[in-house]
N, C-alpha and C positions, 0 to 999 in steps of 0.2 A: 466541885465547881469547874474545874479545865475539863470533863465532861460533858457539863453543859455548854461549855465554850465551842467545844470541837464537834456537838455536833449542830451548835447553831451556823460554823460557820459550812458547814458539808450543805447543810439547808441551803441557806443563801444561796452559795454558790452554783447549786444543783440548776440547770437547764432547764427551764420548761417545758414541759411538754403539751401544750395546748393555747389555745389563744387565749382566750381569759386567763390563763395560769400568768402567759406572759405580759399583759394587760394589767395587771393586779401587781405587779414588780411596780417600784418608784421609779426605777428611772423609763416605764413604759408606758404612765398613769396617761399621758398625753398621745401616742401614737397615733395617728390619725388611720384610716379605714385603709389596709391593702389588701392585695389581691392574698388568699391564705397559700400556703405552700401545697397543699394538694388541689388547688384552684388554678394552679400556673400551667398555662398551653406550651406547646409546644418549644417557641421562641425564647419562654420565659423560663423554662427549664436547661434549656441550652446557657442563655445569659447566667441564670443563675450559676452554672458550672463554671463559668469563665470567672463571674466573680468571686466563686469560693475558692477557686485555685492561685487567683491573684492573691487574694487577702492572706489564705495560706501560705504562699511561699515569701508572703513577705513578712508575715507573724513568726515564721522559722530563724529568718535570717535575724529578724526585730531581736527575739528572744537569745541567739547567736552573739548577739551586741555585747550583751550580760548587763546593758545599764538598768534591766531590770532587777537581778539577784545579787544582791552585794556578795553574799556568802560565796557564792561559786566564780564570781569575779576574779582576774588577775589581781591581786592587790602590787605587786614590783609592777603597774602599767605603767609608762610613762603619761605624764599629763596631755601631751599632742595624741597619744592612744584614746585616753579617754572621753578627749573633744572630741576627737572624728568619730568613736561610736558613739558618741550622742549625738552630734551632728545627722550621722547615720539613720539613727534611731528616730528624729526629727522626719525626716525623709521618708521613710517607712511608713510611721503612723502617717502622714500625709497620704500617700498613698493610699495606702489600707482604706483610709477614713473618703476618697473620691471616687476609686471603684467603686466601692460601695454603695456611698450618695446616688452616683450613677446607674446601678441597679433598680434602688427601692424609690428613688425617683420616678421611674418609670411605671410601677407595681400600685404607688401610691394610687389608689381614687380619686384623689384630687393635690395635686402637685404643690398648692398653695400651701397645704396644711403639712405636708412630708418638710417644705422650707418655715416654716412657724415651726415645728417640732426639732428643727436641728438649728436653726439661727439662735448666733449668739452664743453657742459652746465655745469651748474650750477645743485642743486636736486633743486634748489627751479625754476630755470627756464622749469627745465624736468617736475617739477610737474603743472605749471600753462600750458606748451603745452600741456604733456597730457591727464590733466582734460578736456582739453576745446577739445580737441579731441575726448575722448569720450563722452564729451556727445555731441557734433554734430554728431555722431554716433549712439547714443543713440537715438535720435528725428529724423535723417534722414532713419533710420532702424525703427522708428515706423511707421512712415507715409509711408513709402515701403510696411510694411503687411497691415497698414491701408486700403490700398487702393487694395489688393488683396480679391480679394471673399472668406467668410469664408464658412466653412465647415457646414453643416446641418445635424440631426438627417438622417437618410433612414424610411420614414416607410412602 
C-alpha cells in the first residue's frame, strides 16, 4: 500500500511536459490560450529569464524562512523569529505570485481570460499555480533551444 502511495504522489508531482499534459492537470483545466514556450520571440524569452530569476531567488530565500518544513525548522525560535519569517514568507509569495502575473499577463492571448483564470485565489493558491507554471516553462523553453542548432565559432 505506501507503494502505491509513493508512487502516486512522484506522479502528481512530476512536471509536465507538454501542453495538453499541463492542460489536463486540475489546477490548469481553465488556462486560458498563451503564447507556448517555444512560441516566445525574442523579448519574450528575455522576460521570461527576468521572471524565472525573480521568482527563483525568491522561492530560495521563501524556502530559507523554514515556515514551510516543520521538521528542519528551529524549534528553540523565538516567537518574534517566527512572525517575522512568516511575515517574510507573506512577502515573498506576493512577490513571486506578481512577477509572475506580470509575465503571463502579457503572453496571454487575451488578458481578460489570464484575469478570469487567476481572480479570486488565494496568494497561497496564486503562488503554488504560478510556480508550477513557471517552471513548466522553465523545462519546456529549455528543451525548445535544446533542440535548435547552436551557433559555432566562423573560422
Amino acid at each position: 500500500m505506501a507503494e502505491n502511495i509513493e508512487t502516486t504522489e512522484t506522479t502528481e508531482n512530476k512536471t509536465p511536459e507538454t501542453w495538453d499534459e499541463l492542460k489536463s492537470l486540475p489546477l490548469f483545466e481553465e488556462l486560458p490560450d498563451m503564447v507556448k514556450p517555444q512560441e516566445l520571440n525574442v523579448a519574450q524569452s528575455a522576460e521570461f529569464r527576468v521572471t524565472w530569476q525573480r521568482v527563483s531567488e525568491r522561492q530560495t530565500r521563501l524556502f530559507d524562512t523554514g515556515v514551510f518544513d516543520d521538521e528542519t525548522a528551529d524549534k528553540g525560535k523565538k516567537k518574534t523569529k517566527e512572525k517575522r519569517d512568516e511575515d517574510e514568507a507573506v512577502v515573498l509569495m506576493a512577490e513571486i505570485a506578481q512577477y509572475a502575473d506580470m509575465f503571463y499577463r502579457d503572453i496571454a492571448v487575451d488578458e481578460k481570460q489570464w484575469e478570469e483564470f487567476t481572480k479570486g485565489r488565494t496568494l497561497e493558491d496564486l503562488f503554488v499555480l504560478l510556480v508550477s507554471l513557471t517552471s513548466f516553462y522553465a523545462l519546456a523553453l529549455g528543451k525548445s533551444s535544446g533542440s535548435k542548432t547552436r551557433l559555432t565559432k566562423a573560422e
